[in-house]
C-alpha positions in Angstrom: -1.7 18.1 1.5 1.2 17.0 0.2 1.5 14.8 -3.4 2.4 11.7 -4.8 4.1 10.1 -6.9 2.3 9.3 -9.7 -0.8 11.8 -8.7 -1.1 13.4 -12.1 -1.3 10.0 -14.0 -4.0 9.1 -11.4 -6.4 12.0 -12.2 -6.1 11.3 -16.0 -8.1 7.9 -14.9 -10.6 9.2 -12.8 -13.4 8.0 -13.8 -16.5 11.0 -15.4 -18.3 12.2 -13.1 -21.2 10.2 -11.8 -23.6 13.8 -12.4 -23.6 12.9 -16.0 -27.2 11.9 -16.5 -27.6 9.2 -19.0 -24.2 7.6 -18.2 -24.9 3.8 -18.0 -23.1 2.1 -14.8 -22.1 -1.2 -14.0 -24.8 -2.5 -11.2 -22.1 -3.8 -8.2 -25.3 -5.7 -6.2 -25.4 -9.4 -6.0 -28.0 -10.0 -8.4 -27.3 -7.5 -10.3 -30.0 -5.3 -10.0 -29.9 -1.8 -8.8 -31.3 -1.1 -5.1 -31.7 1.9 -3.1 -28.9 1.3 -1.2 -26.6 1.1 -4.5 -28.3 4.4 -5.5 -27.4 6.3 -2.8 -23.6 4.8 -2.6 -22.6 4.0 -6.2 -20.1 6.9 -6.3 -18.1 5.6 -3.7 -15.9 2.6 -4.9 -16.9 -0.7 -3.1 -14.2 -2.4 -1.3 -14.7 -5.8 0.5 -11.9 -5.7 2.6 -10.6 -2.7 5.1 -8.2 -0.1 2.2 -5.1 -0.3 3.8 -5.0 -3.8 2.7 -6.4 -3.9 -0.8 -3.8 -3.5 -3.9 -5.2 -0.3 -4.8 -4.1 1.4 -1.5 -2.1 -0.8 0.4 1.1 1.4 -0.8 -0.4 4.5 -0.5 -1.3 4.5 2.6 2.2 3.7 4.4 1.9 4.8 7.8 3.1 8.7 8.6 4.8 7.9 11.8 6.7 5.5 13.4 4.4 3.5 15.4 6.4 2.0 19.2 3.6 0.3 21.3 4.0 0.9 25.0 3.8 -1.6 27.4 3.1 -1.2 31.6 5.6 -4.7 32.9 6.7 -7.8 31.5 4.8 -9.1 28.6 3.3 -11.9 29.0 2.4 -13.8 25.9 4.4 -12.5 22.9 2.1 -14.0 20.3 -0.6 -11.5 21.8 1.4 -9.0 22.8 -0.4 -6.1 20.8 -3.7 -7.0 23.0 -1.4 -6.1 26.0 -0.3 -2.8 24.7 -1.1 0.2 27.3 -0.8 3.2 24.1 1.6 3.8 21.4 4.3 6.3 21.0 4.3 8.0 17.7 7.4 9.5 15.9 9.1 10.1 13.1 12.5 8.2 13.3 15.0 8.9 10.2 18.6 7.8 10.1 21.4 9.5 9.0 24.9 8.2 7.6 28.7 9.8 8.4 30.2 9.1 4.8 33.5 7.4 5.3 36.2 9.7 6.6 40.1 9.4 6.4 42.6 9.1 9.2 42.6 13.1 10.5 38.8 13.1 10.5 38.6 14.3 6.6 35.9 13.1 4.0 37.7 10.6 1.9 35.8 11.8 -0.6 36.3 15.1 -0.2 39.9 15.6 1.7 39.5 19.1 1.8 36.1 19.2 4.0 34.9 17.7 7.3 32.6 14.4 7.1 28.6 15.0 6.7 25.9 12.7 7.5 23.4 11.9 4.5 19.9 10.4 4.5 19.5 7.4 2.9 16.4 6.2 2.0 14.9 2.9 0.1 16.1 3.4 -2.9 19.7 4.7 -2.0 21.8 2.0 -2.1 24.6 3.3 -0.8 26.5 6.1 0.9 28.1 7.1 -2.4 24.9 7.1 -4.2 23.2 9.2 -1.3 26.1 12.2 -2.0 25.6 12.1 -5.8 22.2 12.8 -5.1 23.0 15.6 -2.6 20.9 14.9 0.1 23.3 16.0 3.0 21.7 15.6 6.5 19.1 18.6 7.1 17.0 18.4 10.4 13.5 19.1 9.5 10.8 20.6 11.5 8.0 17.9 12.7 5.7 21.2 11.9 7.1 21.4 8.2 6.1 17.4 7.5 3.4 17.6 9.2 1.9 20.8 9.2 -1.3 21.2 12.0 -4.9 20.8 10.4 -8.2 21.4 11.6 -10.8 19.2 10.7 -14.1 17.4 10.6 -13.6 13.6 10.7 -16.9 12.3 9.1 -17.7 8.3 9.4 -20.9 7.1 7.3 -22.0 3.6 9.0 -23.9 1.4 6.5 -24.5 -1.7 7.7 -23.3 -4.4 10.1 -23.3 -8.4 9.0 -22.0 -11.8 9.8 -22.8 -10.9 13.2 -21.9 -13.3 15.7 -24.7 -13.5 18.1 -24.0 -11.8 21.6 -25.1 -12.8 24.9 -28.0 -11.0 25.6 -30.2 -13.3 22.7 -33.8 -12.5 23.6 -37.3 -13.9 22.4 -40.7 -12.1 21.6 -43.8 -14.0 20.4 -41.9 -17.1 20.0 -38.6 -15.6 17.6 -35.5 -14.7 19.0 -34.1 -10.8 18.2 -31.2 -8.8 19.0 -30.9 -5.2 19.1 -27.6 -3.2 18.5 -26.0 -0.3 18.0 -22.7 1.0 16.3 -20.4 3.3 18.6 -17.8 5.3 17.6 -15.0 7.6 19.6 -12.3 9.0 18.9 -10.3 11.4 21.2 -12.4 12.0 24.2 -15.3 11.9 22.2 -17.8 9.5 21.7 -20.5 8.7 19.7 -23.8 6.0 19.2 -26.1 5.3 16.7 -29.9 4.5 17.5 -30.7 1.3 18.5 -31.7 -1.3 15.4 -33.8 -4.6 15.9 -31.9 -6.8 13.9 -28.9 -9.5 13.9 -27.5 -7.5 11.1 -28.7 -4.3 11.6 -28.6 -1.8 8.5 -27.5 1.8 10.2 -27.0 4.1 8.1 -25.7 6.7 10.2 -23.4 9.4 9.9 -20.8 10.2 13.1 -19.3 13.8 13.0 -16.5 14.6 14.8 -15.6 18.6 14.3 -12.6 21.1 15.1 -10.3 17.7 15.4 -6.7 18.6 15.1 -4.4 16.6 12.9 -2.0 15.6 13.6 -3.3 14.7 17.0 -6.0 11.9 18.5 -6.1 9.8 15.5 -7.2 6.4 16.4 -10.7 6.1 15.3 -12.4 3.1 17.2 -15.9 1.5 16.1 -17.5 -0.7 17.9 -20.9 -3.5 17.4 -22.5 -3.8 20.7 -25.5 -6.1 21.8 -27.7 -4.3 24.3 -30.7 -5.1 26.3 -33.4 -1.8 26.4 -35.9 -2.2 29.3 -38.6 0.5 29.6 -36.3 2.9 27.3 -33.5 2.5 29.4 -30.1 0.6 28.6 -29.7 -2.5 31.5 -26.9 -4.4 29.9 -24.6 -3.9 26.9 -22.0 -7.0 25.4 -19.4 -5.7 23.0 -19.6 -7.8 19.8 -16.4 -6.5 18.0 -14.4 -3.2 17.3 -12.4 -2.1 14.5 -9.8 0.9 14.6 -9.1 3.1 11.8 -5.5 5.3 11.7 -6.7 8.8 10.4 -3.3 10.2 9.9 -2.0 7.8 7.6 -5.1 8.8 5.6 -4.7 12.1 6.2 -1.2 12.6 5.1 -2.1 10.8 2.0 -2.4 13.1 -1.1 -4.5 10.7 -3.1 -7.0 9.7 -0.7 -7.1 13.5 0.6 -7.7 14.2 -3.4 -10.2 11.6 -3.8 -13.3 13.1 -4.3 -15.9 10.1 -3.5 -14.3 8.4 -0.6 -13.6 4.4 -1.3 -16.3 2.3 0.5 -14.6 -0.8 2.6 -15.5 -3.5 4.7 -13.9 -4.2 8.3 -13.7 -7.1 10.4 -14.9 -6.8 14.2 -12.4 -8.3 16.8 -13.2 -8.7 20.3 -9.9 -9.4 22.6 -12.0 -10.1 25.7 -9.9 -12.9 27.1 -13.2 -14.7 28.9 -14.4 -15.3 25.1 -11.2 -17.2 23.5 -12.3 -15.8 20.0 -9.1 -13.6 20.2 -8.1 -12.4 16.1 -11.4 -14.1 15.0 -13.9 -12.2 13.0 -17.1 -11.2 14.9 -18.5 -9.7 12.3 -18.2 -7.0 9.4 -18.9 -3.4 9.4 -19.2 -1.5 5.8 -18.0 2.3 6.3 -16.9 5.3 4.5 -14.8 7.6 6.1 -13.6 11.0 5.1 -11.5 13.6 6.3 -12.0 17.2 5.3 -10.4 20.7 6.4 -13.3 22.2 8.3 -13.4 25.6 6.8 -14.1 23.5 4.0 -16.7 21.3 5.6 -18.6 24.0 7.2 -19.9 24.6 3.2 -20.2 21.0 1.8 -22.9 19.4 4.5 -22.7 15.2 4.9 -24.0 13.2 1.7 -27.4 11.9 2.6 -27.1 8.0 3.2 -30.2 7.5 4.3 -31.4 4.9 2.2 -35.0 3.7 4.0 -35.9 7.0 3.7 -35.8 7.0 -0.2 -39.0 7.2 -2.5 -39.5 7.1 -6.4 -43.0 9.4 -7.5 -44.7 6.6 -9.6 -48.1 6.7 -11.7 -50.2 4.1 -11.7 -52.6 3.5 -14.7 -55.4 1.4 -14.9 -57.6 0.7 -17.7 -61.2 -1.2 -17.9 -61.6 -2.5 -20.6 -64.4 -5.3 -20.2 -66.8 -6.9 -18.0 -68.3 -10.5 -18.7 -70.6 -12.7 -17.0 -72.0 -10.2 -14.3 -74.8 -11.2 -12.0 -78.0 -9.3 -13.1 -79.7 -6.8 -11.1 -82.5 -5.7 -13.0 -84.1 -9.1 -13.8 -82.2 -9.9 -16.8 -79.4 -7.3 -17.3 -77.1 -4.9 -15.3 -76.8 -1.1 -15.4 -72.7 -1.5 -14.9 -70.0 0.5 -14.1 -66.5 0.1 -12.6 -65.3 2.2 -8.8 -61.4 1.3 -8.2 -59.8 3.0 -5.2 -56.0 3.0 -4.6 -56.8 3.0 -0.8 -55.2 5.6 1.0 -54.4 8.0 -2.3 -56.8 10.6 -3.1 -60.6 9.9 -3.8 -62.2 6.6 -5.9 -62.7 7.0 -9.6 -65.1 5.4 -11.7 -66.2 4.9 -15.2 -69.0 5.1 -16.9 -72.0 3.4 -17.3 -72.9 0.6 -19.6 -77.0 0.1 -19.7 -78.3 -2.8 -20.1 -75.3 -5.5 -19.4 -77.1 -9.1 -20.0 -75.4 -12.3 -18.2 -73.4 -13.7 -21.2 -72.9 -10.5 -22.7 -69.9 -8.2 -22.7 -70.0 -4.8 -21.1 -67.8 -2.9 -22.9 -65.5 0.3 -21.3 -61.6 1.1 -22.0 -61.5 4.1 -18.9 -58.5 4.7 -18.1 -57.9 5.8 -14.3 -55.2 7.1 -13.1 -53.1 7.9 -9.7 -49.9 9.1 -8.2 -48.1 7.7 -5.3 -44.4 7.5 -3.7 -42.9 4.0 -2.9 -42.0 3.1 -0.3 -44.6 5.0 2.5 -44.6 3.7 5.7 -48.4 4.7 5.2 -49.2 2.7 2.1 -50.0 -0.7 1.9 -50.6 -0.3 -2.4 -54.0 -2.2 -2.1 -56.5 -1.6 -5.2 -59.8 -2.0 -4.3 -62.0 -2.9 -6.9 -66.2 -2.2 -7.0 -68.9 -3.6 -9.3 -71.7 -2.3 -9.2 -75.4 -1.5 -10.9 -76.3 2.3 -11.3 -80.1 3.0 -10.4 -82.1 6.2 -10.5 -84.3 5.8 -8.3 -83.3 3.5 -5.6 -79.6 3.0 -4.2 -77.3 1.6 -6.2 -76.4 -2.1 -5.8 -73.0 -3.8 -5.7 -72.8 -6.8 -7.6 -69.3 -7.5 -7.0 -65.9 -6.5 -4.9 -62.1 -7.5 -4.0 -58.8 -6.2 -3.2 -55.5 -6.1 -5.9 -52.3 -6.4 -4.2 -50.4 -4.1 -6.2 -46.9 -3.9 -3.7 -45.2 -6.2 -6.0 -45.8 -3.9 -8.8 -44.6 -0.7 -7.6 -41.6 -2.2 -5.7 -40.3 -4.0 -9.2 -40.9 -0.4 -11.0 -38.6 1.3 -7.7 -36.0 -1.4 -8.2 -35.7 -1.5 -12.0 -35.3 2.7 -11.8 -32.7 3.2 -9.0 -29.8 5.1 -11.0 -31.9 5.8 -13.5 -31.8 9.8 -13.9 -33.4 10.5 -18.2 -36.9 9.1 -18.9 -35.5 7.2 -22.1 -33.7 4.6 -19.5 -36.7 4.5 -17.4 -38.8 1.1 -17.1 -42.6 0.6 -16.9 -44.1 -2.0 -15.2 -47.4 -4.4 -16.0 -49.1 -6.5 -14.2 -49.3 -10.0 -16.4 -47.8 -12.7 -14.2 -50.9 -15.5 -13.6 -50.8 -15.7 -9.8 -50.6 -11.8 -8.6 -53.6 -11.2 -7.5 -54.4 -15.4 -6.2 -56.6 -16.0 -9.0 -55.7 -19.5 -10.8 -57.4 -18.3 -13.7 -55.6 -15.5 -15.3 -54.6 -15.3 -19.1 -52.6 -12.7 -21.2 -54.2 -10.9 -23.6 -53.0 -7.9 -25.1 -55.5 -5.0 -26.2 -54.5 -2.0 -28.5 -55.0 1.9 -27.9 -55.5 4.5 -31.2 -51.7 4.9 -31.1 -51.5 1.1 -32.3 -49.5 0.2 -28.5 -49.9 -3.2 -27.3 -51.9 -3.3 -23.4 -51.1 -6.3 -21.5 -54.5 -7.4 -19.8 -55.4 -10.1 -17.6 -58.8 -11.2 -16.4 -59.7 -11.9 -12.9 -62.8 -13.1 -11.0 -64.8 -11.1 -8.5 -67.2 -12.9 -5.7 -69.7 -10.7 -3.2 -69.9 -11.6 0.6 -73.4 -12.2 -0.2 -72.9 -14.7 -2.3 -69.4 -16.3 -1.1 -65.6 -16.2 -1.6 -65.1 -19.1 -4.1 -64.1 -17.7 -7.5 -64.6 -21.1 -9.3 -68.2 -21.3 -8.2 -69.3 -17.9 -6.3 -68.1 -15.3 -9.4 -70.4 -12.7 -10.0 -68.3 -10.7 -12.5 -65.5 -11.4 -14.9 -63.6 -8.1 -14.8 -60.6 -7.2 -17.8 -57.8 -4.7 -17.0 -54.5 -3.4 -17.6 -52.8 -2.2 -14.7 -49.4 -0.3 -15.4 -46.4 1.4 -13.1 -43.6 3.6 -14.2 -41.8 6.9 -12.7 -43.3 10.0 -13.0 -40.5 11.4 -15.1 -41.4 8.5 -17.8 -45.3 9.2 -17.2 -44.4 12.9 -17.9 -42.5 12.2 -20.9 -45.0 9.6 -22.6 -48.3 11.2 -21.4 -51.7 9.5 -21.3 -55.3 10.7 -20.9 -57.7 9.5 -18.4 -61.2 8.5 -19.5 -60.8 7.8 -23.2 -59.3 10.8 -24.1 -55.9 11.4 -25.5 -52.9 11.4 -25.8 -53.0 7.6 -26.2 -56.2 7.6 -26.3 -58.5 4.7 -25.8 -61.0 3.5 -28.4 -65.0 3.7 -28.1 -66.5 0.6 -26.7 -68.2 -1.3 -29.3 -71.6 -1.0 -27.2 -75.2 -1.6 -28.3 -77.4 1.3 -28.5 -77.5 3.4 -25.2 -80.5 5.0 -23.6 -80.7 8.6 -24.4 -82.3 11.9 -24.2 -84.9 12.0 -26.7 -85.1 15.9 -26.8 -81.4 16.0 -26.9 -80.1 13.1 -29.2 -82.8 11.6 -30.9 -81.0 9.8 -33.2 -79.6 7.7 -30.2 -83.0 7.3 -28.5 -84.5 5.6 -31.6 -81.7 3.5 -32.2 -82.3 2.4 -28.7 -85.7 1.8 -28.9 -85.5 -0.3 -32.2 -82.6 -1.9 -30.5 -84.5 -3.0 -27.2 -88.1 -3.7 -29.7 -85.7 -6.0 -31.9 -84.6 -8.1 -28.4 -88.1 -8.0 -26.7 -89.4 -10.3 -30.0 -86.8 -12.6 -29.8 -87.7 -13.7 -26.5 -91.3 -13.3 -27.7 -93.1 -15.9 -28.1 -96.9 -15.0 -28.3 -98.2 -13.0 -31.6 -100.8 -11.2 -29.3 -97.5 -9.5 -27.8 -95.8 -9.0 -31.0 -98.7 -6.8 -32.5 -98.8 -4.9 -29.4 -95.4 -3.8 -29.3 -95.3 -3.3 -32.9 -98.0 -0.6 -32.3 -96.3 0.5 -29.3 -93.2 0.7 -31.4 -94.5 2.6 -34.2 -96.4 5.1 -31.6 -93.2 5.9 -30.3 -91.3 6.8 -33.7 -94.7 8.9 -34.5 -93.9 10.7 -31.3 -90.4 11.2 -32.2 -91.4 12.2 -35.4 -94.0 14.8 -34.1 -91.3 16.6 -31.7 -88.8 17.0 -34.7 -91.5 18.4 -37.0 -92.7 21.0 -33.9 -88.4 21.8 -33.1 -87.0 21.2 -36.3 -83.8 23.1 -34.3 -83.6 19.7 -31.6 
């Protein structure tokens, strides 16, 4: 296409390129946070009003031909006469001026030649000025301004707002909907987007119009309707508002035809239906992008993908025990404990492992980390952590001392909307869980435990109840349950790596437990220290001395034994 004045000078302030990846942008959303929907459309300049009229592009985009609106009879109201209009005529109308001529039909200021016509344009001011310039008349060919192009006309829809309700209001279950679509035609062809359940209905659609010759059917005509669907089928259909978009004047501009990233704008819907008397009032907005290409051209550059609802972010959630307190007892006085969590819907559940011997008032003691990857947002996800206490047996079943549900949607939609843009792990946010109030417990602190690489885990406490038992966490708690629960984008998860279970990198510290049962063939270091361990809490909850010898020569039998095995396999 042709150039402009000042087109060099324009490309010196383009701004870089938005596939710079750690470039920091300005965040254009109301609250200034980035969305999936600013994502996908940052690149395209946000205008809040239709281009022709901002500052920016007002000038540039000064229409390519004369406009004359037809009319079929008398016009009847000249304030509204445009509404009457039947078509429009477009040309190309220039004028030409005789320069002044002498008596015998001779230039007077050239006596010795015959009179020529000049063009004078805007910023000839006279006759005079128009021949020092030397721009005699010259008939041009309409093909040589306006050389034929074929092209794809593409039109990305966003959204529709300030919708002025239609007429076909309906109600469902008490609450009132709408449904609309967008249409679009231009030419003889026409175009609709699906049908969206909402007053102001995001579309995200992309029309394509291909092999479209300009100059040629250039009117571009979108349109809100409110429709009424009964058993798949369209029964009625009210036009909210229409706007029209002139695609030669676009077209035939050099910078907008230059313009990589098409300007986003916003357009007002009009509906001139007499029977409504809203005629020039604003039915609503429509946000579009449209762009214009040669279709040679577009056959190898496919649409940009505007689909914003169907945007995910790969996340990785870690979870980390760390302690239990106050759980129920199973085994007359203490608990054989360990932690199941379940990130319903994403792979198998995970557990930890098991602490013996978990008294009432005591701690039992685990930092296990667990870890899982998921997309938000899944239509098939509901981000629910399901969380299992329970008392490991040998012989009989295990037994569940306590159970509940973590809503954990808040969490991973905050680590999606903090990380839209947001292309080098350095720039990337993770996301904990320490607000009091998350999860409905009233009860919540912040703490803040530390792995062997000296970083700070934000931990909160909540309460655990069993349907056995009731739902009350104030008085039906049957286990006090610490943990850390973390979201971030796998790109940051890949670049600061942690272990699961307590190993590294960042790895998580033993537990500070008492003595464990063990193998006494295997580690019988670990099985006396047990022993003395469980000897040394059986007297102090003895009170008879007839028991006290008795274990005491139970006790020393059972070092003798030990003692015996190591002597037979000094190897063990």
């Amino acid at each position: 296409g042709g150039g402009v004045e000042g087109e060099e000078e324009y490309r010196m302030v383009l701004p870089i390129d938005d596939e710079e990846p750690d470039r920091q942008e300005v965040v254009d959303t109301p609250d200034g946070k980035p969305t999936a929907e600013w994502l996908v459309l940052r690149k395209h300049a946000p205008h809040k009003v239709p281009l022709e009229k901002t500052t920016e592009w007002e000038s540039l985009f000064e229409p390519s031909f004369d406009e004359v609106p037809l009319f079929s009879g008398k016009i009847h109201d000249a304030k509204r006469k445009q509404s009457e209009s039947v078509g429009v005529l477009k040309c190309k109308v220039n004028i030409f001026r005789k320069e002044d001529e002498t008596a015998n039909g001779k230039s007077r200021k050239y006596p010795d030649r015959e009179p020529r016509f000049y063009e004078v344009g805007p910023k000839d001011v006279s006759v005079e000025a128009a021949i020092d310039l030397e721009k005699p008349y010259k008939m041009k060919s309409i093909m040589e301004l306006y050389p034929e192009a074929t092209v794809e006309v593409r039109v990305y829809v966003i959204q529709a707002f300030q919708i002025t309700p239609g007429g076909l209001e309906r109600e469902a279950d008490g609450k009132k909907f709408w449904e609309h679509i967008v249409t679009a035609d231009l030419g003889k062809h026409h175009a609709e987007t699906e049908v969206v359940r909402a007053l102001n209905p995001k579309m995200f659609h992309t029309f394509q119009f291909k092999n479209m010759s300009l100059p040629g059917p250039s009117i571009l005509r979108l349109g809100v309707k409110d429709i009424s669907i009964f058993q798949g089928n369209v029964t009625d259909e009210v036009l909210v508002g229409e706007t029209c978009v002139d695609l030669e004047d676009r077209w035939f501009c050099g910078r907008w035809r230059n313009e990589k990233y098409k300007p986003r704008e916003v357009r007002d819907l009009f509906n001139e239906d007499e029977s409504k008397g809203e005629q020039g009032v604003s039915q609503g907005k429509l946000s579009i992008i449209v762009d214009v290409m040669e279709q040679n051209k577009a056959d190898e550059m496919p649409p940009e993908d505007i689909q914003v609802l169907g945007k995910t972010q790969n996340c990785e959630l870690r979870v980390v025990i760390w302690n239990t307190h106050d759980t129920a007892c199973k085994d007359t006085y203490t608990s054989d404990v360990y932690i199941v969590c379940e990130l319903i819907g994403v792979g198998q559940p995970k557990q930890t492992d098991v602490h013996y011997g978990v008294k009432k008032g005591a701690y039992g003691m685990f930092n296990w980390r667990l870890k899982w990857r998921a997309k938000y947002p899944s239509t098939t996800l509901e981000y629910l952590m399901r969380i299992q206490v329970w008392d490991d047996n040998v012989i009989s079943t295990h037994a569940s001392i306590a159970e509940g549900i973590l809503p954990l949607g808040p969490l991973f939609k905050e680590c999606f909307e903090r990380n839209q843009g947001k292309t080098s792990p350095d720039d990337m946010e993770d996301v904990w869980l320490i607000a009091p109030g998350v999860t409905g417990q009233p009860d919540q602190t912040k703490e803040y435990l530390v792995d062997e690489d000296g970083f700070k885990n934000p931990t909160l406490w909540t309460k655990l109840t069993h349907p056995n038992t009731g739902y009350n966490p104030a008085k039906d708690c049957q286990c006090k349950l610490q943990m850390s629960f973390q979201v971030m984008p796998r790109a940051k998860a890949r670049a600061a790596p942690a272990g699961s279970k307590r190993m590294g990198p960042s790895k998580l510290p033993e537990p500070g437990r008492p003595p464990q049962p063990a193998n006494p063939l295997l580690y019988p270091e670990k099985c006396r220290a047990y022993i003395v361990y469980t000897c040394v809490e059986f007297f102090k909850r003895c009170k008879g001395p007839c028991l006290c010898c008795i274990c005491c020569l139970l006790l020393a039998a059972i070092i003798g034994l030990i003692a015996g095995i190591n002597m037979a396999f000094p190897g063990l």
